[in-house]
C-alpha positions as CSV (number, residue, x, y, z in Angstrom):
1,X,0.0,0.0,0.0
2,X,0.9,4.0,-0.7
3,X,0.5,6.8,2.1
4,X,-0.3,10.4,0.6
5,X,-0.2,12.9,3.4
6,X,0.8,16.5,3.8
7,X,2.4,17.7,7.4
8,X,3.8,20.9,8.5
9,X,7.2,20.9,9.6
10,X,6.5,19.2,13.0
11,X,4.5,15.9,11.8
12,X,1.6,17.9,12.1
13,X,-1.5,16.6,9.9
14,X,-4.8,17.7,11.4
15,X,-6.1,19.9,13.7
16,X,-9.9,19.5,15.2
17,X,-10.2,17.0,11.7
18,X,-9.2,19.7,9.6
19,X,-6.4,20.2,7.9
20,X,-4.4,22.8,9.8
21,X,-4.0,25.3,6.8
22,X,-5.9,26.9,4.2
23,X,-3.8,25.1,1.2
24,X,-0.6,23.9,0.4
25,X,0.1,25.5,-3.3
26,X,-0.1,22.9,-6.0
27,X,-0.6,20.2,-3.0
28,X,-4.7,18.8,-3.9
29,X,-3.6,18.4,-8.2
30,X,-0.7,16.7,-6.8
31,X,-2.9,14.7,-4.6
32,X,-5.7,14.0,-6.9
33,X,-3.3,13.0,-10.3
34,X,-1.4,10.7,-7.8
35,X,-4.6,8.9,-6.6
36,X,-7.2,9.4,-9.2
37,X,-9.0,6.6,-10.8
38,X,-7.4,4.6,-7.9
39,X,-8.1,3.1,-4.3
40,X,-8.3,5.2,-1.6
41,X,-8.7,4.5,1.7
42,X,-9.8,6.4,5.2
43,X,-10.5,6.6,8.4
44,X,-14.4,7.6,8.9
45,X,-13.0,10.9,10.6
46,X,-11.4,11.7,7.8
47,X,-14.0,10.7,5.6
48,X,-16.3,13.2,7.5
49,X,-13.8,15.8,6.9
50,X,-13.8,15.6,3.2
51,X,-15.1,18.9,1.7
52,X,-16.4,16.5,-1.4
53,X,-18.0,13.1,-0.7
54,X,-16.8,10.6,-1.5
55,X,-13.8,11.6,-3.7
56,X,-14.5,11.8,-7.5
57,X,-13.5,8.9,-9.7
58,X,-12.3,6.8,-6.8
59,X,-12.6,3.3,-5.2
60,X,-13.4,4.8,-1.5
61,X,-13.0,2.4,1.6
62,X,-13.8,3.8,4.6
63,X,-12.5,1.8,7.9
64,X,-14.3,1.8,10.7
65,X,-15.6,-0.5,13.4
66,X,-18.5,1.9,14.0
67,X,-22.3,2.4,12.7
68,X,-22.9,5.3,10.2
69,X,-24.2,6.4,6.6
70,X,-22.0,6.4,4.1
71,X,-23.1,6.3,0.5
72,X,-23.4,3.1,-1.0
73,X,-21.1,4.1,-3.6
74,X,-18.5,3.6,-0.5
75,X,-17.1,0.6,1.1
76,X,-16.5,-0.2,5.0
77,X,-14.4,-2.1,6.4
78,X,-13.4,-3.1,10.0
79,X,-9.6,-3.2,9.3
80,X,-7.4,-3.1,6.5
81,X,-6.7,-7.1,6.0
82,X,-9.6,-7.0,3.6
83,X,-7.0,-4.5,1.3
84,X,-4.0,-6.8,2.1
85,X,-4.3,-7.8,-2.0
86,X,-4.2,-4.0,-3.5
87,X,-0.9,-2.6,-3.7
88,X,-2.2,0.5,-5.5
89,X,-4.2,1.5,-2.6
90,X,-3.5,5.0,-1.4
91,X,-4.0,5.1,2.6
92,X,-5.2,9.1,3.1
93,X,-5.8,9.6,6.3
94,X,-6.4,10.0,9.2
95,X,-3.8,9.5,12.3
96,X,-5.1,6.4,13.7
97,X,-5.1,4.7,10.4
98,X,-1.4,5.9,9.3
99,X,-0.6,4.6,12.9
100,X,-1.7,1.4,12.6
101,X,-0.8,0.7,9.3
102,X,3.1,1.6,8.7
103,X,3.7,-2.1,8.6
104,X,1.5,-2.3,5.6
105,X,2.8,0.7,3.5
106,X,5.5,0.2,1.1
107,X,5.9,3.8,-0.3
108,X,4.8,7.2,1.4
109,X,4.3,10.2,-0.3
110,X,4.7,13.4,1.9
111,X,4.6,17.1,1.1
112,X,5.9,18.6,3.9
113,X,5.6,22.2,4.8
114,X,8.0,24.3,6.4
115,X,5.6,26.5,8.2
116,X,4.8,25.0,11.8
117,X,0.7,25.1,12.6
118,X,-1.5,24.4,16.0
119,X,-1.8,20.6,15.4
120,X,-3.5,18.2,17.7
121,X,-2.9,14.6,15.0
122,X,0.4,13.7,14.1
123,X,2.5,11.6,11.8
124,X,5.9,9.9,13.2
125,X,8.5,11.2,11.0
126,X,11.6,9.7,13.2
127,X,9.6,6.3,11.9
128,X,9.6,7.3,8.9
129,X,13.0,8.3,7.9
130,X,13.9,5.1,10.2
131,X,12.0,2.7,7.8
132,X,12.2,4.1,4.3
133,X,14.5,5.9,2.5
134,X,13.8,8.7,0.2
135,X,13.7,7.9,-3.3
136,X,13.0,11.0,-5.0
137,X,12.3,15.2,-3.5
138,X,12.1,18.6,-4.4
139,X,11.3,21.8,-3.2
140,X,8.6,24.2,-4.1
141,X,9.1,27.1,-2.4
142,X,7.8,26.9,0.7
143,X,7.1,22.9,1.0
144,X,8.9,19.7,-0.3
145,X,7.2,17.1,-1.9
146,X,9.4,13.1,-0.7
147,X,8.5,9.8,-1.7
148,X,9.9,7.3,0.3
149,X,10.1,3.8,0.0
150,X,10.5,0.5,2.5
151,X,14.5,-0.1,3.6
């Protein structure tokens, strides 16, 4: 599986399930040719949060051990060993799910701000550079855009 996130400068990735800033420049088309006409999958927090639901031209999986209505254009799932089988799945978010699935992700994809923002969710990036080396990066003024793959 792929991670796509975007932190500030800290790990920072959400604040009250929002994203912490107004927008990362070029950051969402980077983000949607990346993961478009693919598999993404969620955490129903961060499904919630979506501004646009579910995301356009998309296989959405929403995981989640709780009730709720979700379209039926979605799917739930309790955990991701259903996914175990789709290496082009993009994990999006949020915390809890990156969190319990590093073991499962074979590339990350990060654009990383250098601004620091009131956060209260949080990506381990010590884990991170511990586990994967950077493949590929470069800077766009005032963020980086990494991918990272398993060591």
């Amino acid at each position: 599986m792929k991670l796509i996130v975007a932190c500030e400068k800290n790990g920072g990735i959400g604040y009250q399930n929002k994203l912490p800033w107004d927008k990362i420049n070029g950051d969402l088309p980077r983000f949607k040719k990346l993961t478009d006409g693919g598999v993404v999958v969620m955490g129903s927090n961060t499904y919630r949060s979506l501004p646009m639901k579910p995301l356009p031209n998309r296989i959405n999986f929403i995981v989640t051990s709780g009730l709720g209505f979700y379209p039926s254009c979605c799917f739930t799932i309790p955990n991701l060993d259903y996914l175990k089988g789709f290496k082009n799945a993009w994990i999006i978010g949020g915390g809890k799910l990156i969190e319990s699935s590093w073991d499962l992700i074979d590339e990350v994809y990060l654009t990383q701000t250098f601004t620091e923002y009131t956060c209260d969710t949080f990506i381990d990036l010590v884990k991170l550079r511990n586990e994967f080396t950077i493949k590929e990066a470069s800077g766009h003024g005032d963020h980086n855009y990494e991918v990272y793959v398993r060591k």
